[in-house]
DSSP file (Angstrom, degrees, kcal/mol; ACC not computed):
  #  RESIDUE AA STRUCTURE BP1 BP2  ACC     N-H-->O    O-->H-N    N-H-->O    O-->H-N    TCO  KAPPA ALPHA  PHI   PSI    X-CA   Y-CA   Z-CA
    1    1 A X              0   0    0      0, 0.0     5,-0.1     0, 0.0    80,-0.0   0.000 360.0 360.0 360.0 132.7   -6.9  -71.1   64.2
    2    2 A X     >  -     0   0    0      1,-0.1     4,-0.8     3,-0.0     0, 0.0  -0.218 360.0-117.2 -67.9 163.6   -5.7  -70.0   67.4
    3    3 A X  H  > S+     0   0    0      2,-0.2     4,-2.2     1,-0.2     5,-0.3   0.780 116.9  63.1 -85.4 -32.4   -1.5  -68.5   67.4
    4    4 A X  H >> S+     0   0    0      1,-0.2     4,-1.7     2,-0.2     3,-1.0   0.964 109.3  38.2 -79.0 -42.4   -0.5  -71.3   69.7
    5    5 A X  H 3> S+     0   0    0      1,-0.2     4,-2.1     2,-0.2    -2,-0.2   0.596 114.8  51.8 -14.8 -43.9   -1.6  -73.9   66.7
    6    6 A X  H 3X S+     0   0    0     -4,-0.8     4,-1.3     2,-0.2     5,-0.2   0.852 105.8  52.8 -55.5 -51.5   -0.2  -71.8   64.1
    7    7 A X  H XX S+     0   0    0     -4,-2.2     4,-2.8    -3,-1.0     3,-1.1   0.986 116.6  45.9 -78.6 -64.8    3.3  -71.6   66.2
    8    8 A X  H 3X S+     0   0    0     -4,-1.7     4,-3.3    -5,-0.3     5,-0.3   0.904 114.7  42.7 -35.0 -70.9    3.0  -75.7   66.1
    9    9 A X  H 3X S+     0   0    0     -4,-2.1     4,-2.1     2,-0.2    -1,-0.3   0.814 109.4  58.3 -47.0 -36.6    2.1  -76.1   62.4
   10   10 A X  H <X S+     0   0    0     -4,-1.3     4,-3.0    -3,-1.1    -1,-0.2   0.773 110.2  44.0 -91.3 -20.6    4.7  -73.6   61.5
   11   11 A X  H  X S+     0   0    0     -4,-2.8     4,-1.9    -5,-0.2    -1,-0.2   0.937 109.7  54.7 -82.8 -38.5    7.5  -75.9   63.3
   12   12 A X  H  X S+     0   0    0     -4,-3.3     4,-3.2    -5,-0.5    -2,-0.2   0.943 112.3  43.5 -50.5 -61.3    6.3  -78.6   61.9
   13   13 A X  H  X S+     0   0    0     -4,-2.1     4,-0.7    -5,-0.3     5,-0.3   0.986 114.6  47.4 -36.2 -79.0    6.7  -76.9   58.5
   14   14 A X  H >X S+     0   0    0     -4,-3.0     4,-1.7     2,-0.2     3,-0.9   0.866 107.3  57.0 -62.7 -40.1    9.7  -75.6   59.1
   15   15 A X  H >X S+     0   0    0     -4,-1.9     4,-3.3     1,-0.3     3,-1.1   0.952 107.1  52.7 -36.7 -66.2   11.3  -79.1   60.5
   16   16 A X  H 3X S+     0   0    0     -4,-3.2     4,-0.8     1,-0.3    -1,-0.3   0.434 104.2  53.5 -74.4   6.0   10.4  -80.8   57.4
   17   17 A X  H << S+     0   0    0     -3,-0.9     4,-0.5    -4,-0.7    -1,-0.3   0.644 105.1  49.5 -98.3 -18.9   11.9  -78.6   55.4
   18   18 A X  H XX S+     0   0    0     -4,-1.7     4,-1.8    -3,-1.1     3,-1.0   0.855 110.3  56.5 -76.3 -28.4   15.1  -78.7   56.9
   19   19 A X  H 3X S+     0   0    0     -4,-3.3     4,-1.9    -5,-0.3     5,-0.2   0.979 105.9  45.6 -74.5 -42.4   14.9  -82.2   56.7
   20   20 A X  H 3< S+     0   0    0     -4,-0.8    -1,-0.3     2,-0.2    -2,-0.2   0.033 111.4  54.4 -65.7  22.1   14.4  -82.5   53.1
   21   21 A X  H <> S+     0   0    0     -3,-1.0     4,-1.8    -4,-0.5     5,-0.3   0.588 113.4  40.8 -77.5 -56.6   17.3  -79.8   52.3
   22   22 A X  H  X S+     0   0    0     -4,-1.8     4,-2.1    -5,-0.2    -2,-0.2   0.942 114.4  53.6 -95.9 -31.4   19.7  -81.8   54.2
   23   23 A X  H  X S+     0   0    0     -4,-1.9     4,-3.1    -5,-0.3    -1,-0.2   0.857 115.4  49.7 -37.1 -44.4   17.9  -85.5   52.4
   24   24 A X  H  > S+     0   0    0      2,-0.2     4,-3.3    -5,-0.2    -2,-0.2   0.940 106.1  46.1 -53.3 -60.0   18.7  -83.3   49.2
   25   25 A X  H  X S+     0   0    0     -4,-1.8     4,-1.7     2,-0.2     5,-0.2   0.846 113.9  52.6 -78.1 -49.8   22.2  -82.6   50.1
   26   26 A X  H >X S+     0   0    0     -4,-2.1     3,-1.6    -5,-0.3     4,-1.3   0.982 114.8  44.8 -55.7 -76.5   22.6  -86.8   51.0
   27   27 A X  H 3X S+     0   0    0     -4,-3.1     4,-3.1     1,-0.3     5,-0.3   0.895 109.3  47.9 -59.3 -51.0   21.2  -87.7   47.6
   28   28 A X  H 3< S+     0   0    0     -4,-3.3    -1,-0.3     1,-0.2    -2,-0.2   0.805 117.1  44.4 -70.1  -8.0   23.0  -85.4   45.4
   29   29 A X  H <X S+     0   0    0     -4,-1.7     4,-0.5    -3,-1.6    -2,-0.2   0.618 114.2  50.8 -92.3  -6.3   26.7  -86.4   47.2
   30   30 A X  H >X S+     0   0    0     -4,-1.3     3,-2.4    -5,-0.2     4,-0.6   0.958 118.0  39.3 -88.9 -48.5   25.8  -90.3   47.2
   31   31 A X  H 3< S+     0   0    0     -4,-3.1    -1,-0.2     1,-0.3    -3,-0.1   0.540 112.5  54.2 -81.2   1.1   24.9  -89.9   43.2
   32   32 A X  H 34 S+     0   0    0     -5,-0.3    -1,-0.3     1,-0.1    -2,-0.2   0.515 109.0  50.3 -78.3 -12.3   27.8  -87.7   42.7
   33   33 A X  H X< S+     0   0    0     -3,-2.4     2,-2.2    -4,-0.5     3,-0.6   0.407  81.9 109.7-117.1 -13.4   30.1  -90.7   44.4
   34   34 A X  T 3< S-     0   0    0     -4,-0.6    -3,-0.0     1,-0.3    -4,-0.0  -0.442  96.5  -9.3 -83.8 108.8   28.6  -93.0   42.1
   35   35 A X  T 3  S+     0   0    0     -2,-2.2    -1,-0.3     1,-0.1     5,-0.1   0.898  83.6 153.5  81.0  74.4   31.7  -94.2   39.3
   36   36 A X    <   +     0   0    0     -3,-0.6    -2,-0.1     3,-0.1    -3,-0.1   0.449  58.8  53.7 -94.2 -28.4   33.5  -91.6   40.9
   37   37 A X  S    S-     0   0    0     -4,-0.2    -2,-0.0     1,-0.1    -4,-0.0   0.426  97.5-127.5 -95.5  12.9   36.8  -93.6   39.8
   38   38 A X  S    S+     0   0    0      1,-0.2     2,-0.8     0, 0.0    -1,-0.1   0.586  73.7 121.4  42.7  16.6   36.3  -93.9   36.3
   39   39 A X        +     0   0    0      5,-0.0     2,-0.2     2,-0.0    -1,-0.2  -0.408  39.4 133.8 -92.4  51.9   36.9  -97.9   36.6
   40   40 A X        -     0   0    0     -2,-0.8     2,-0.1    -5,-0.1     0, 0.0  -0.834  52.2-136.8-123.6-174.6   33.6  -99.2   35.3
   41   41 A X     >  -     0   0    0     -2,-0.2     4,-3.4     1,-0.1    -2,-0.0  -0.414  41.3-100.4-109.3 179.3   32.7 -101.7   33.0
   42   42 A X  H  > S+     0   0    0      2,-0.2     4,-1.3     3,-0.2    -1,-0.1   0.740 128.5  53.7 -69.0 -22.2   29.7 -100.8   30.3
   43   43 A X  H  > S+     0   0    0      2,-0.2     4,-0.7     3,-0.2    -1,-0.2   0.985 109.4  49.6 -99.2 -66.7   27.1 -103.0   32.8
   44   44 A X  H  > S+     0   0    0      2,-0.2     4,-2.3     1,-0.2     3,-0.4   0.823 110.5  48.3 -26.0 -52.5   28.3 -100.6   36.2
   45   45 A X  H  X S+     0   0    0     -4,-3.4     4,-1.0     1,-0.3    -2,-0.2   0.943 104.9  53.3 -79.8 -31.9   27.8  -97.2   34.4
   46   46 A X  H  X S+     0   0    0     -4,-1.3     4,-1.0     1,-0.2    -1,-0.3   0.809 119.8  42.0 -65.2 -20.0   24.2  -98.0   33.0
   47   47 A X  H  X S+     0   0    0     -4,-0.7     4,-2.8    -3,-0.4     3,-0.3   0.855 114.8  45.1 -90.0 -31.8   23.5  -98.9   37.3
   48   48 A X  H  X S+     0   0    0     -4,-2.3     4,-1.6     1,-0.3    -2,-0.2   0.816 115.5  54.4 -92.7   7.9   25.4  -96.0   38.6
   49   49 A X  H  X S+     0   0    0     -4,-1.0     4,-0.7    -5,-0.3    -1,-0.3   0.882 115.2  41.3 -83.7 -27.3   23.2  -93.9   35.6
   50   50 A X  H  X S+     0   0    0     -4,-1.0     4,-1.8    -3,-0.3    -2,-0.2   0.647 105.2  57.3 -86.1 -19.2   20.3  -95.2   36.9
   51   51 A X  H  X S+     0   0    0     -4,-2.8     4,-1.5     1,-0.2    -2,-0.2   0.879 106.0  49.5 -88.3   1.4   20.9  -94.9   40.0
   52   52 A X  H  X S+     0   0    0     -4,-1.6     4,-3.2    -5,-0.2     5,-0.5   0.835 113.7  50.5 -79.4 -19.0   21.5  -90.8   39.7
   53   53 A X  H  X S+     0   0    0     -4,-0.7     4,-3.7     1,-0.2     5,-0.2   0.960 104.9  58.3 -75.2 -19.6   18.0  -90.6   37.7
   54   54 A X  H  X S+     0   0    0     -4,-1.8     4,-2.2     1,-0.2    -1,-0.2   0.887 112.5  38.0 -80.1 -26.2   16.7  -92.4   40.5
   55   55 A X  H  < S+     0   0    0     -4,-1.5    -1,-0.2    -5,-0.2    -2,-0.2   0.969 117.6  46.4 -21.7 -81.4   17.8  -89.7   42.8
   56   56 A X  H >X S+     0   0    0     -4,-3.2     4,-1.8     2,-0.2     3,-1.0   0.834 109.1  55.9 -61.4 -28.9   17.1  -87.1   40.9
   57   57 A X  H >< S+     0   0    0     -4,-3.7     3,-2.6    -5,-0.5     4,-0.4   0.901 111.2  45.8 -57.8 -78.6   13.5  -88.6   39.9
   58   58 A X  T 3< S+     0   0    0     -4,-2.2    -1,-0.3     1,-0.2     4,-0.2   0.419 107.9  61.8 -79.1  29.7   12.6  -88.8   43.6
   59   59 A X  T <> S+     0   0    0     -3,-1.0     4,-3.4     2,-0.1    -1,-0.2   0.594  91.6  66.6 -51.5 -31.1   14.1  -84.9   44.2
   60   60 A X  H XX S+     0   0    0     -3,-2.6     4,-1.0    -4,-1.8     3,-1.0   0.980 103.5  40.8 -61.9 -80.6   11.8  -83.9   42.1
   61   61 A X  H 3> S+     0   0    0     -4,-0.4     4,-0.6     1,-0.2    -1,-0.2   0.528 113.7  49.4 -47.2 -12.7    9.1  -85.0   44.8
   62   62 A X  H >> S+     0   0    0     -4,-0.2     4,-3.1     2,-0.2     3,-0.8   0.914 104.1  62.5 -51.9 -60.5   10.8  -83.8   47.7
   63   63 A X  H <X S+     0   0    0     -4,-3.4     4,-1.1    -3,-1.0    -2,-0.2   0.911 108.0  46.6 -52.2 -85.3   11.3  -80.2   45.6
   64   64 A X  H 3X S+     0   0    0     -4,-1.0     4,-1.6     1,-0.3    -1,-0.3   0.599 109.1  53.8 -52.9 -28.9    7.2  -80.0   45.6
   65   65 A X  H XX S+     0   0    0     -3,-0.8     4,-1.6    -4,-0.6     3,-1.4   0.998 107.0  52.4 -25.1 -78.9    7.2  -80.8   49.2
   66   66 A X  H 3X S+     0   0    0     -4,-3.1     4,-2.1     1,-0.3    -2,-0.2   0.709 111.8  40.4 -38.1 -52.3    9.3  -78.2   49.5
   67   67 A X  H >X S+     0   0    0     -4,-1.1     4,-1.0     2,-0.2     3,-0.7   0.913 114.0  54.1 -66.3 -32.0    7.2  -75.7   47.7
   68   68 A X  H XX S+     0   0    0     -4,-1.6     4,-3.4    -3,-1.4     3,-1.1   0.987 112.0  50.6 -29.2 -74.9    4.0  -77.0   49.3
   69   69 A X  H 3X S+     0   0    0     -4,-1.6     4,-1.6     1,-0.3    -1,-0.3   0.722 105.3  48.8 -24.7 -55.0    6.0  -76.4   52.3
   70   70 A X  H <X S+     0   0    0     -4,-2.1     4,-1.3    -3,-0.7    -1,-0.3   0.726 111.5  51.4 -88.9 -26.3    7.1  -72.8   51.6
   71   71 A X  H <X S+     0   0    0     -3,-1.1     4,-2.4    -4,-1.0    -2,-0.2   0.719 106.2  57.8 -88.8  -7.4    3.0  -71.7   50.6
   72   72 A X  H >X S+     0   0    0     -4,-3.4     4,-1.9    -5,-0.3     3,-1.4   0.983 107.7  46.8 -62.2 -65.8    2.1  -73.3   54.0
   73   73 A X  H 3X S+     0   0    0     -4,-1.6     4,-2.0    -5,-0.3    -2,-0.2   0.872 114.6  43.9 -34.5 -46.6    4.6  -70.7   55.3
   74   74 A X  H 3X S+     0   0    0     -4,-1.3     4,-1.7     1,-0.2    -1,-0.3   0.873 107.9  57.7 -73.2 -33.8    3.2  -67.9   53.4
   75   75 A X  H <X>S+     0   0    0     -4,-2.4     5,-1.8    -3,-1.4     4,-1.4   0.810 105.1  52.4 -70.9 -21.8   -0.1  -69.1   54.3
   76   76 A X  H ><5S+     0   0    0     -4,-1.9     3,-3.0     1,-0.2    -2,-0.2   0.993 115.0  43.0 -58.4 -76.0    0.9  -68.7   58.3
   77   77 A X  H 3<5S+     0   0    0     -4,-2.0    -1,-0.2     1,-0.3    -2,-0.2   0.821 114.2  46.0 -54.8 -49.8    2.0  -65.2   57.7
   78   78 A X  H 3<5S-     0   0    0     -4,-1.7    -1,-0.3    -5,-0.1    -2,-0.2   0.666 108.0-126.4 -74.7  -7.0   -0.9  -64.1   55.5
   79   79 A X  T <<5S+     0   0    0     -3,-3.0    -3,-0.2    -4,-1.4    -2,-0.1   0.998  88.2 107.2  55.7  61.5   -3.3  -65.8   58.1
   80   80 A X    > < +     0   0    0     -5,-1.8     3,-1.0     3,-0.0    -4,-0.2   0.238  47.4 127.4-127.6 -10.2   -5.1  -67.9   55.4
   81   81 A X  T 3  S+     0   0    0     -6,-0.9     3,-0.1     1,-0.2    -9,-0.1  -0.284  76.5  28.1 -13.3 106.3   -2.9  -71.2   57.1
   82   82 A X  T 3  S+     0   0    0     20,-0.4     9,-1.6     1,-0.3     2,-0.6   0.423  98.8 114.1 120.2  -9.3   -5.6  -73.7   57.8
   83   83 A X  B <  S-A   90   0A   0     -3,-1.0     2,-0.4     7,-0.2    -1,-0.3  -0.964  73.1-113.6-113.6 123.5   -8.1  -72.6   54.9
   84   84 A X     >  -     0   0    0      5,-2.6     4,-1.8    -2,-0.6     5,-0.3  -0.381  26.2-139.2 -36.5 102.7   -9.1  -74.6   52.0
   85   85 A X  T  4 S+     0   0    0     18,-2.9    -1,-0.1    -2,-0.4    19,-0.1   0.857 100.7  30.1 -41.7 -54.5   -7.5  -72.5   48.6
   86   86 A X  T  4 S+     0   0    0     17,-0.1    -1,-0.2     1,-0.1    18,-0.1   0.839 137.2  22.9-102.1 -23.7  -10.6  -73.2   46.5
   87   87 A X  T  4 S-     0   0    0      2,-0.1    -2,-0.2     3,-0.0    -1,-0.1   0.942  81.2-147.4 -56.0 -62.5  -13.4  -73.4   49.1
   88   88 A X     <  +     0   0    0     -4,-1.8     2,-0.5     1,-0.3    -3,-0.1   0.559  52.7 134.2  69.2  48.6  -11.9  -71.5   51.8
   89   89 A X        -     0   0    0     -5,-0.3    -5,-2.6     1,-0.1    -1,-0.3  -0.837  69.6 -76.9-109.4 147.4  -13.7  -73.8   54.3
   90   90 A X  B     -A   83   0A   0     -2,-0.5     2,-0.9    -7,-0.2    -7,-0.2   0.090  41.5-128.1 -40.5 155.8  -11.5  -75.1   57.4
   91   91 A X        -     0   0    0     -9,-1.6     5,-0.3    14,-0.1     4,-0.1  -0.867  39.1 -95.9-120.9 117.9   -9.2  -77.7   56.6
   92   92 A X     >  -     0   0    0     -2,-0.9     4,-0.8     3,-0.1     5,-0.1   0.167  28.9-131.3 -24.2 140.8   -9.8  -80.5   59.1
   93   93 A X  H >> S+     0   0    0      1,-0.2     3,-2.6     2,-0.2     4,-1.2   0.964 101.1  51.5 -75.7 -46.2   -7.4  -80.3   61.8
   94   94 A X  H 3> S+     0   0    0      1,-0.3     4,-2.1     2,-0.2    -1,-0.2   0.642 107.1  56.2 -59.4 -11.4   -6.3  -83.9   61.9
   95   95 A X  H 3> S+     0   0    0      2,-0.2     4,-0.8    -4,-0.1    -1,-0.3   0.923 106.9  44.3 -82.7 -27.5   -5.6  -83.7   58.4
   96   96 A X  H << S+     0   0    0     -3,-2.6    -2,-0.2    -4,-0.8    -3,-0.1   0.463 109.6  66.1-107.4  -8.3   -3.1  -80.6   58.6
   97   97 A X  H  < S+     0   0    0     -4,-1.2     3,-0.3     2,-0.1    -1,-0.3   0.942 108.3  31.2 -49.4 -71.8   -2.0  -82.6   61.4
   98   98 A X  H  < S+     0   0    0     -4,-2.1    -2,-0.2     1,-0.3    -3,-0.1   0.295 140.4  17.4-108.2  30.1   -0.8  -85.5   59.1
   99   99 A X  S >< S-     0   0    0     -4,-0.8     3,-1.5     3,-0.0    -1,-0.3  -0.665  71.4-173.8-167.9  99.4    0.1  -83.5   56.3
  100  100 A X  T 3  S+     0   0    0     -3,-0.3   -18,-0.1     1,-0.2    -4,-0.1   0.788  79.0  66.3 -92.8  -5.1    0.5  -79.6   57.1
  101  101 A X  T 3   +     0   0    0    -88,-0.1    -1,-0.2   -20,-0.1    -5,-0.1   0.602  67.7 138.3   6.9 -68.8    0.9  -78.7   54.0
  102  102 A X    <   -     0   0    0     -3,-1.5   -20,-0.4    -7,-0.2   -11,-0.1   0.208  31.0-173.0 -59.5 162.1   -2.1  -79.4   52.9
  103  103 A X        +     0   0    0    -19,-0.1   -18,-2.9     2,-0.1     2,-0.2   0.629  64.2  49.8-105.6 -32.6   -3.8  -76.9   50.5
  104  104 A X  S    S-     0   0    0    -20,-0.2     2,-0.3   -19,-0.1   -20,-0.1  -0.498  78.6-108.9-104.6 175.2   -7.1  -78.4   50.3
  105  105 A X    >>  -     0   0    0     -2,-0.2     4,-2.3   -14,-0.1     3,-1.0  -0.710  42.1-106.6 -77.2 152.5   -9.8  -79.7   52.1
  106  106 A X  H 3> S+     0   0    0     -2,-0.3     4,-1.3     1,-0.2   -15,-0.1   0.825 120.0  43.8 -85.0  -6.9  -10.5  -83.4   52.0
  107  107 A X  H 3> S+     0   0    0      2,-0.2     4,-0.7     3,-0.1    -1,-0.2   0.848 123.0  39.3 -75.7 -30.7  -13.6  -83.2   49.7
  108  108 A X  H X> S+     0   0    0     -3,-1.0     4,-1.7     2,-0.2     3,-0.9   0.902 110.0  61.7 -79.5 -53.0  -11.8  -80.7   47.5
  109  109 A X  H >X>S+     0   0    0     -4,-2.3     4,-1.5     1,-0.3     3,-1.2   0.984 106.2  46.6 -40.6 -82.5   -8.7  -82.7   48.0
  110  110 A X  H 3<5S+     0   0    0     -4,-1.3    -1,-0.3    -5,-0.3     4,-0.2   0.755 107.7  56.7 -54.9 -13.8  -10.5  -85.4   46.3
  111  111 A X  H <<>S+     0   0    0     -3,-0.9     5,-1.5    -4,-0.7     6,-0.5   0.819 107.3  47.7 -53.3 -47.3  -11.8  -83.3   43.5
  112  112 A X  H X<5S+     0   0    0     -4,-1.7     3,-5.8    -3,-1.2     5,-0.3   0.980 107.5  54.5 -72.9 -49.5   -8.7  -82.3   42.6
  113  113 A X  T 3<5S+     0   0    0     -4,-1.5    -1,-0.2     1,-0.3    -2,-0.2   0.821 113.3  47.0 -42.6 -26.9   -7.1  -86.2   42.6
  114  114 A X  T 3 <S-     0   0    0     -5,-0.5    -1,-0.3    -4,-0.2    -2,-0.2   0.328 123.0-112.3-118.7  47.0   -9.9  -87.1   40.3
  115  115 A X  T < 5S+     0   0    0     -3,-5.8    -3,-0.2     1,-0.1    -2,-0.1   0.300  87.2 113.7  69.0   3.0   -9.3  -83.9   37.9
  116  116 A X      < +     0   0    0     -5,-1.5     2,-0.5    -6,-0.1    -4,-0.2   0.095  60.1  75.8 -80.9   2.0  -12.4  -82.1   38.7
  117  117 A X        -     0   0    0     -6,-0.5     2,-0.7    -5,-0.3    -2,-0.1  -0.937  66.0-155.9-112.5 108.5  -10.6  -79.2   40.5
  118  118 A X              0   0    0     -2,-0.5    -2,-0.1     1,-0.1    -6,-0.1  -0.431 360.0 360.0 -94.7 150.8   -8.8  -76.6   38.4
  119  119 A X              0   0    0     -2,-0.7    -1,-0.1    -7,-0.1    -7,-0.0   0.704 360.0 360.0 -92.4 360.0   -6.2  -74.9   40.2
């Protein structure tokens, strides 16, 4: 993959991670804010208790972006960015396009999705 691609992908990368840090930072003060006044009734704190797992539940998928995110980085600098991990065959551009992330290729990709890949 040519440097000026790389330089693209790697902003792209870096953008979306700042955006899900500061998405992070939004969720954990709105579910901190939830019964924040200690005035609820038994039927208020079971909603604002679901709504902090519901937070935290979808941090949890953000958080694996994130790491996705950070071996994309690693892959830039090691100049493997762009290689299918278990093939090592190119990973379609348009794919790394709408997910740059990705780790696989889309035939591998779908190997792993139907358990047939071990990582």
């Amino acid at each position: 993959m040519d440097k000026k691609s790389l330089k693209q992908f790697e902003k792209l990368l870096k953008a979306k991670r700042t955006e899900l840090q500061a998405a992070y930072l939004e969720k954990l003060q709105r579910s901190g804010d939830a019964g924040a006044d200690g005035a609820l009734d038994s039927a208020d704190e079971a909603s604002a208790n679901y709504n902090k797992e519901f937070w935290y539940s979808m941090s949890d998928g953000d958080r694996q972006i994130m790491r996705l995110i950070d071996e994309a980085l690693r892959r830039i600098a090691d100049g493997t960015f762009g290689e299918c991990i278990h093939c090592e065959k190119p990973i379609q551009k348009k794919r790394l396009e709408a997910v740059p992330w990705a780790r696989h290729c889309v035939e591998c990709q779908e190997l792993q999705e139907r358990g047939r890949l071990e990582e």
